[in-house]
C-alpha positions as CSV (number, residue, x, y, z in Angstrom):
1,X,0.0,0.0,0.0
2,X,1.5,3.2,-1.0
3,X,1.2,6.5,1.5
4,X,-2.3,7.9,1.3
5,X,-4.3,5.0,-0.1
6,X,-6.6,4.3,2.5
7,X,-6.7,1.0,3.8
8,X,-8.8,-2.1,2.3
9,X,-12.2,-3.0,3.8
10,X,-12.3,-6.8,4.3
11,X,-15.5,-8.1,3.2
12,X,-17.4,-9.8,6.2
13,X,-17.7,-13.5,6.1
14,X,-21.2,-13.4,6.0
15,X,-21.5,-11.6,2.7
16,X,-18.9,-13.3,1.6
17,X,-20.8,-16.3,2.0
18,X,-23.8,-14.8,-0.2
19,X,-21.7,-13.4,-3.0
20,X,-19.4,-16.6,-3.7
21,X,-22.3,-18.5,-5.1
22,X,-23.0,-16.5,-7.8
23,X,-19.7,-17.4,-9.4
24,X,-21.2,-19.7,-11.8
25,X,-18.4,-22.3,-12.6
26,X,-14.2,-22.6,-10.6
27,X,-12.3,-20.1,-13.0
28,X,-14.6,-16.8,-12.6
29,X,-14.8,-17.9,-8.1
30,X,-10.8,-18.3,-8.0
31,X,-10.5,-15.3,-9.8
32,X,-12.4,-13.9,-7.4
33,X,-10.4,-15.2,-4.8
34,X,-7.2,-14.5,-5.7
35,X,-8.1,-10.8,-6.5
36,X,-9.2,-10.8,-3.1
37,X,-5.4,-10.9,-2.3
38,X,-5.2,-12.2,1.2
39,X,-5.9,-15.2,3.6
40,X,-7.8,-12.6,5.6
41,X,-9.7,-10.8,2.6
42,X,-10.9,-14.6,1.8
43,X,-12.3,-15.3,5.2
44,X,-14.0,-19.0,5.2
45,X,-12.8,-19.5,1.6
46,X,-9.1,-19.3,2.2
47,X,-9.2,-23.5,2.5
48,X,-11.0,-23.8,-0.8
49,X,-8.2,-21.0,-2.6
50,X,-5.4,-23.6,-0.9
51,X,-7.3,-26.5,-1.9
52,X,-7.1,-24.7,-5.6
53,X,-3.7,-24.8,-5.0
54,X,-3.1,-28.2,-4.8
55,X,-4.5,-29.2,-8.1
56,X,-4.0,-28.2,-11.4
57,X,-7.8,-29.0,-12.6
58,X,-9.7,-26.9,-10.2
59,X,-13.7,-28.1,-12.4
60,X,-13.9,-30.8,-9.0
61,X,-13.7,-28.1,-6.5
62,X,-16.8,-25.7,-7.9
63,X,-19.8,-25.3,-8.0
64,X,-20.5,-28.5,-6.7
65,X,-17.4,-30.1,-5.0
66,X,-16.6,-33.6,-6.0
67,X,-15.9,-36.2,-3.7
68,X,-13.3,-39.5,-5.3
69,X,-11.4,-41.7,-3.9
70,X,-8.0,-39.8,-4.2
71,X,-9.5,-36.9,-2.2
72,X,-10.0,-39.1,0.9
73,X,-6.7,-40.4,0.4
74,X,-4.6,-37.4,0.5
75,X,-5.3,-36.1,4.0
76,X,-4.1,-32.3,3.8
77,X,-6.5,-32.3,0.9
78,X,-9.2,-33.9,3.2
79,X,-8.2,-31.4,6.3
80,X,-8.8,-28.7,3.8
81,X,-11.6,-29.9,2.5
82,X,-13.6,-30.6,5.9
83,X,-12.6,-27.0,6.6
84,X,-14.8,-25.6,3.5
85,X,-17.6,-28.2,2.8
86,X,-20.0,-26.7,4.7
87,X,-20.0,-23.5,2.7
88,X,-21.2,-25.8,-0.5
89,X,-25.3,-26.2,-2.1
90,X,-24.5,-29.2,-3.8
91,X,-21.9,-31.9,-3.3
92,X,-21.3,-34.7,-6.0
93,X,-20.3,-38.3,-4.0
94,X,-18.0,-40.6,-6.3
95,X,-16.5,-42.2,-3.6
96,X,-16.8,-42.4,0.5
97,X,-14.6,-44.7,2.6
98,X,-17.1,-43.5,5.9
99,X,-20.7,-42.5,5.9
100,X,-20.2,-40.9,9.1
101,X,-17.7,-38.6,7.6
102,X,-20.6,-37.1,4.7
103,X,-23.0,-36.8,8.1
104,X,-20.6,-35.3,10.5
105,X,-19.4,-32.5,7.5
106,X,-22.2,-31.8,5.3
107,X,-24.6,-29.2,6.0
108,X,-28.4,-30.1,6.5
109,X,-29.3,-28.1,3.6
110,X,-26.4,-29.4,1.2
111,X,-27.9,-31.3,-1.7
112,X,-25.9,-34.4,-2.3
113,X,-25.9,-36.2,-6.0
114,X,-24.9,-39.3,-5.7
115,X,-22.7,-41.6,-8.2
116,X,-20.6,-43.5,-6.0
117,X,-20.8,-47.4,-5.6
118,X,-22.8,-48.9,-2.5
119,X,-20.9,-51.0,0.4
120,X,-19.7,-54.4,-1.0
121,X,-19.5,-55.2,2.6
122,X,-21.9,-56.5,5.1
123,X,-19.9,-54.6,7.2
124,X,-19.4,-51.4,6.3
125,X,-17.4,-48.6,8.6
126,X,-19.6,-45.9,10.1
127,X,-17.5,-43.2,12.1
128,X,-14.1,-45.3,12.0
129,X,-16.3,-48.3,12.9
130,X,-17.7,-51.3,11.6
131,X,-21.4,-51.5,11.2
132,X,-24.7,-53.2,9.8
133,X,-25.4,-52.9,6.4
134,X,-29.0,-51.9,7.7
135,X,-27.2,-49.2,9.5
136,X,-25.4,-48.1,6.2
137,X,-28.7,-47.6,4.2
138,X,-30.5,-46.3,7.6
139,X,-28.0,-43.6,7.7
140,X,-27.2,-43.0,3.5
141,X,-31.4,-42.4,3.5
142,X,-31.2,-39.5,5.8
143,X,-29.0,-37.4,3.5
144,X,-30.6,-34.6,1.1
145,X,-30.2,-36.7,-1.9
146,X,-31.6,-34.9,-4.4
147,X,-30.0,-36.8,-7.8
148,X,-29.4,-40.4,-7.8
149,X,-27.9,-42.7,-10.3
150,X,-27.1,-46.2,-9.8
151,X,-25.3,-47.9,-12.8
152,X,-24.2,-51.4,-12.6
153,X,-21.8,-52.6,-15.3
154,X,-23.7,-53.7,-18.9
155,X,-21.7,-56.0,-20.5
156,X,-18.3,-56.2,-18.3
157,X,-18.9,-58.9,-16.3
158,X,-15.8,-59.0,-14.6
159,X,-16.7,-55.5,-13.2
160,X,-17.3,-54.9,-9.4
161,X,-21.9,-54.1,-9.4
162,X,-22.5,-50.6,-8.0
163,X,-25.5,-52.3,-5.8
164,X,-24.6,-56.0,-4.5
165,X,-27.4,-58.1,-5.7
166,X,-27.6,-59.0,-1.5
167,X,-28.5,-55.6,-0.7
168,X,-31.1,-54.7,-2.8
169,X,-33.9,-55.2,-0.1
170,X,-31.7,-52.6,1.9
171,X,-31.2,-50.3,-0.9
172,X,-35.2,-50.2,-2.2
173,X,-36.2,-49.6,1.5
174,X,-33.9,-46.8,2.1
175,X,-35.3,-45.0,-1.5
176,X,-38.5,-44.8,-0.4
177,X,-37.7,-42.2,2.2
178,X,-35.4,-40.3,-0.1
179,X,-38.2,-37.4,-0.5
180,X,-35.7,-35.3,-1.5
181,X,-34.9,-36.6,-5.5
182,X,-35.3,-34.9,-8.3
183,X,-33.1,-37.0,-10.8
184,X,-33.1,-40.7,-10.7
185,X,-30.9,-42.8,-13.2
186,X,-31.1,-46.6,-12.7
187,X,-28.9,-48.7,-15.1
188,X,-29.2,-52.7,-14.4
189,X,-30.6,-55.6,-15.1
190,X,-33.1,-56.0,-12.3
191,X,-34.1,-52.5,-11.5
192,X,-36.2,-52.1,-8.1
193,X,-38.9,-51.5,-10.2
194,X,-41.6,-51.4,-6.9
195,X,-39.7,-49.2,-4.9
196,X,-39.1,-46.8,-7.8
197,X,-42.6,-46.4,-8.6
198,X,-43.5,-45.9,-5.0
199,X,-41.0,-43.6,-4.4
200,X,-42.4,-41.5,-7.6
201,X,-46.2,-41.6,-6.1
202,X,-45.4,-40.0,-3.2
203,X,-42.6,-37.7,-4.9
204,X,-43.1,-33.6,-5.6
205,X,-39.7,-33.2,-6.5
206,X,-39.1,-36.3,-8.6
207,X,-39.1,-34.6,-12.5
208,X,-36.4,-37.4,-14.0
209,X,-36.6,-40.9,-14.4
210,X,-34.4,-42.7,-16.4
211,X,-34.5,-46.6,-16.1
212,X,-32.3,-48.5,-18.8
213,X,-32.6,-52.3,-18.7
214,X,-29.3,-53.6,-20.8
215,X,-30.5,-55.5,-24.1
216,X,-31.7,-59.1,-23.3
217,X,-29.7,-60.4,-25.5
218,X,-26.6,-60.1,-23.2
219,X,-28.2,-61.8,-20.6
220,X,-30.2,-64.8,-19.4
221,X,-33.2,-63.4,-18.2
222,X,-36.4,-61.7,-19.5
223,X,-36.7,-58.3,-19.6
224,X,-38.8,-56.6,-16.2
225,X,-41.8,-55.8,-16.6
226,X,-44.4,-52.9,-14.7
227,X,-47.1,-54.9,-12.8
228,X,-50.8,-52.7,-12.4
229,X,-49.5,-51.9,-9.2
230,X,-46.6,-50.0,-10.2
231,X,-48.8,-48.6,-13.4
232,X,-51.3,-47.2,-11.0
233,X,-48.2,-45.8,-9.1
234,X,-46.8,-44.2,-11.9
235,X,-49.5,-42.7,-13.2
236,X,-50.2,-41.1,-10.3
237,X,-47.0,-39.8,-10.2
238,X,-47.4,-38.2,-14.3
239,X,-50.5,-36.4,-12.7
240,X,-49.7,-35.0,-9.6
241,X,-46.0,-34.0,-10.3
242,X,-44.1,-31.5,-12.9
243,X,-42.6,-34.5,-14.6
244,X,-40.3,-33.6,-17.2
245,X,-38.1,-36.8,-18.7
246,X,-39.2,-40.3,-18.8
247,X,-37.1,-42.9,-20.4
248,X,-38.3,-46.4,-20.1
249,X,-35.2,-48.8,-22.2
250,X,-36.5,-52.6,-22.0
251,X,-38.9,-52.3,-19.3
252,X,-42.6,-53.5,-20.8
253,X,-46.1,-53.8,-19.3
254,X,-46.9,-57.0,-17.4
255,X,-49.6,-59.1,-20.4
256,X,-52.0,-59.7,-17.8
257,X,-52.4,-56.0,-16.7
258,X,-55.7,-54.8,-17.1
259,X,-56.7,-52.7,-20.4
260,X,-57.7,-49.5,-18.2
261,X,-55.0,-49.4,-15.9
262,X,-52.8,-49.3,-19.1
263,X,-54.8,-46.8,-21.0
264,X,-54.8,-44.4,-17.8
265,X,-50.6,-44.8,-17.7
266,X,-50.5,-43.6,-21.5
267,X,-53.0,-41.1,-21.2
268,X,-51.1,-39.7,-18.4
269,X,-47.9,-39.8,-19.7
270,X,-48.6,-38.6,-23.1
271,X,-51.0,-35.5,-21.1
272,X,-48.5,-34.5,-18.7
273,X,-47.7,-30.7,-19.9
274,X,-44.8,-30.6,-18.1
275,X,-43.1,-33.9,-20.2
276,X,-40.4,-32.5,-22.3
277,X,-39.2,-36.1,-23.4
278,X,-40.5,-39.2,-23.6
279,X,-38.7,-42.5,-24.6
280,X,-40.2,-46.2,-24.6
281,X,-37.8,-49.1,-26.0
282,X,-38.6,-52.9,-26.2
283,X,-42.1,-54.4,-28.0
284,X,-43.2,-55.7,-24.5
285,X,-45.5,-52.7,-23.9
286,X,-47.8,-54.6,-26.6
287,X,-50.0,-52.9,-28.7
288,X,-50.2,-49.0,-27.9
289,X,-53.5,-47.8,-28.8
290,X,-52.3,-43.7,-29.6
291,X,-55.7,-43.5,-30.9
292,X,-57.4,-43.5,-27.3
293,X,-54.9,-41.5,-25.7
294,X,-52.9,-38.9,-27.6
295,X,-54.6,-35.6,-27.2
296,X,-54.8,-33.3,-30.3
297,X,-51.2,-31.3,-29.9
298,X,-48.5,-32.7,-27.9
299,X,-46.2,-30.4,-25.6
300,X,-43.6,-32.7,-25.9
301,X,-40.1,-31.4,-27.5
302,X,-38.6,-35.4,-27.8
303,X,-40.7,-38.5,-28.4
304,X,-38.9,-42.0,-29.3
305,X,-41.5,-44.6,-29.8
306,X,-38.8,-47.6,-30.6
307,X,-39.6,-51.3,-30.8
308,X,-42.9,-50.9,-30.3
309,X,-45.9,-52.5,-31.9
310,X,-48.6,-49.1,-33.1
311,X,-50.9,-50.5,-35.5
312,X,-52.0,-47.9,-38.7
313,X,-54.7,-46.4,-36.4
314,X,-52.1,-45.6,-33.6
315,X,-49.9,-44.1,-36.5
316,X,-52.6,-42.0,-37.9
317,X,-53.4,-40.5,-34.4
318,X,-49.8,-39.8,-34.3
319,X,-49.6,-38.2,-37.5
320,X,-52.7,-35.7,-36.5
321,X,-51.1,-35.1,-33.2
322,X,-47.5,-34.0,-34.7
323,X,-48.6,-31.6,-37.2
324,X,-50.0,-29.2,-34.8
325,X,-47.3,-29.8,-32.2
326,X,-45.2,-26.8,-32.0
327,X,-43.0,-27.9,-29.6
328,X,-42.8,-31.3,-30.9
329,X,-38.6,-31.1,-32.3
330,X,-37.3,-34.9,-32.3
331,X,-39.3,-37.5,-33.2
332,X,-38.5,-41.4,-33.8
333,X,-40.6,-44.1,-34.6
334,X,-38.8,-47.1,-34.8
335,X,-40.6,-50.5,-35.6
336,X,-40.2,-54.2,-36.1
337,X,-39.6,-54.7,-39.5
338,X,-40.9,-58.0,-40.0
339,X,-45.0,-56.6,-40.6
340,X,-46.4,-57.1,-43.9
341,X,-49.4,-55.3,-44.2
342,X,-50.7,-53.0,-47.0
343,X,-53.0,-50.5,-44.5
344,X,-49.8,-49.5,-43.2
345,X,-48.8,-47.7,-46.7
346,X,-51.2,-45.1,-45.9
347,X,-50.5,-44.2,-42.8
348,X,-46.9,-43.6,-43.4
349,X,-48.2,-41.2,-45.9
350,X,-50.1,-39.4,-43.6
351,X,-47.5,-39.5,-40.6
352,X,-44.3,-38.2,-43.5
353,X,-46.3,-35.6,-44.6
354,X,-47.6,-34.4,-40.9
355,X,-43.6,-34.3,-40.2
356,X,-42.8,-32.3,-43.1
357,X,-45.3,-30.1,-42.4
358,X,-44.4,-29.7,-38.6
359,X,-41.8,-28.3,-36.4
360,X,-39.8,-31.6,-36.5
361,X,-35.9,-31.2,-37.4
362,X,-35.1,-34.9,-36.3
363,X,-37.3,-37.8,-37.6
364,X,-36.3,-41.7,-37.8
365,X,-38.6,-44.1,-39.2
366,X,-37.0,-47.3,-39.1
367,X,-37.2,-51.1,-38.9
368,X,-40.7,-51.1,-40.8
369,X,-41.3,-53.1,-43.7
370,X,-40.8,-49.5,-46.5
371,X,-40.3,-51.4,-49.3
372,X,-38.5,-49.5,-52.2
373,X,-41.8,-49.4,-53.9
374,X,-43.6,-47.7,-51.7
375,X,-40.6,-45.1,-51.6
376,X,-41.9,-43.2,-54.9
377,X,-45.0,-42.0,-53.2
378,X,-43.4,-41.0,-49.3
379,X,-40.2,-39.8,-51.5
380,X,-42.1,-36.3,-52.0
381,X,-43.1,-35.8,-48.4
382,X,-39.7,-35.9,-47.3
């Protein structure tokens, strides 16, 4: 400081603490930081600006700090780190050694998304000690998990599962209480299909689902299948919630579930004015009747229809609803291939020229039986 200038104000902690979080992503808050100049001028933050210090790739550390493996291993990294934590809105978990540590560090209103694998123990360590894997699941539930995505490997079979098939009962009774998720991604063969939907019926904050069965083909089972109690479930859910995404990759509709509980699921789901996307894959939905269900415009942006069976009535329904959709943007409809029926020729008509005369940028219509012949009449529609 040179004679005359007067001296710096420090910024209190406290507003401090309200003007960091408007730094939208690590380079503009370090900036920050360092123009503050000193330990002092940083207040609470000076362990986050040391923290920056020890890493070249500073992405991990705002705004949402993420938690690996290599973190907890390097303890002045750790010391730092439970010095600052508390100041974060959102924490991503790739890795935890101890439960206890997330509860004894994170504060209640932090919202934690969580990508890490579950205990492979039955004996996992709570607070340096080891517990029940009860305990484990008791204690993961009472965290503010607000996005969730378990992925166990697809085709690597020789890969560790992010959920031991042992602990699933633990696992689907702990997600029912997780009131708190917004985004839930569930890659596996046996999703908990019962405590998912249940979890969505009594959900306000739920707006994502993504559930992607791997193709059967890989492995020895049948595909799962939604029972009328977990249709009834979900369909409250489309109603009563500001659902935005719903992918459903090789999970179909039990054969035996009754014809109104199914129409009521479709109607919902293709009603719901919230629904941005919408993405069904695998022919065990059976026939989807779009003619009972679809209202006149859809507020849709993305709609994949793929591997399921819509006779020419479903397709013409389709085709009416599309070309007054003005939100409608991506749109695939993506057969069998192996039908062979001559009422299909004009719907497919119908359905091209709806596109081409819609807001649709992206349309696949594949796996049907388009013969080259029939080309010279949908040709001038696209």
């Amino acid at each position: 400081m040179q004679a005359g200038d007067a001296p710096l104000t420090l910024l209190p902690a406290d507003v401090l603490l309200k003007v960091c979080p408007w730094a939208q992503d690590a380079t503009t808050l370090f900036s920050f930081l360092e123009a503050l100049g000193t330990p002092q001028a940083r207040g609470p933050f000076e362990p986050l600006w040391q923290l920056g210090a020890t890493m070249s790739d500073r992405e991990p550390l705002w705004p949402s700090l993420v938690l690996t493996e290599a973190v907890f291993q390097n303890p002045e990294r750790l010391h730092l780190m439970e010095s600052v934590i508390q100041h974060y809105s959102t924490v991503t978990v790739k890795w935890v050694g101890d439960l206890g540590w997330l509860h004894v560090h994170l504060a209640p209103h932090t919202a934690v998304t969580w990508v890490a694998a579950f205990p492979s123990s039955r004996f996992p360590v709570i607070h340096g000690t080891p517990s029940t894997i009860d305990a484990w699941f008791d204690l993961w539930a009472q965290l503010r998990l607000t996005k969730l995505a378990i992925r166990n490997p697809t085709y690597d079979i020789d890969s560790e599962p992010a959920l031991d098939p042992d602990f699933v009962p633990f696992f689907e009774r702990a997600l029912v209480r997780c009131c708190h998720v917004q985004s839930l991604t569930v890659e596996c063969w046996s999703p908990s299909l019962g405590a998912i939907f249940e979890l969505a019926a009594h959900s306000s904050t739920l707006v994502y689902l993504d559930i992607m069965v791997p193709f059967p083909i890989f492995v020895d089972a049948e595909s799962p299948h939604l029972n009328a109690a977990q249709l009834v479930h979900a369909t409250k859910w489309l109603t009563c919630t500001p659902v935005q995404h719903v992918c459903l990759s090789y999970v179909g509709l039990e054969p035996a579930t009754d014809a109104a509980v199914r129409q009521e699921f479709f109607a919902a789901l293709f009603s719901c004015s919230t629904l941005h996307f919408v993405q069904t894959y695998g022919r065990d939905f059976g026939p989807m009747a779009l003619q009972d269900v679809l209202p006149s415009t859809l507020t849709l942006q993305s709609l994949f229809l793929c591997g399921v069976l819509l006779e020419p009535a479903a397709l013409s329904a389709l085709a009416r609803a599309v070309r007054d959709s003005t939100n409608l943007k991506h749109l695939c409809v993506r057969g069998f291939g192996t039908l062979n029926r001559t009422d299909y020729d004009t719907t497919f008509h119908e359905l091209f020229d709806a596109v081409a005369h819609s807001k649709v940028r992206d349309f696949e219509a594949s796996s049907w039986p388009l013969g080259d012949a029939r080309w010279s009449d949908l040709g001038p529609c696209v």
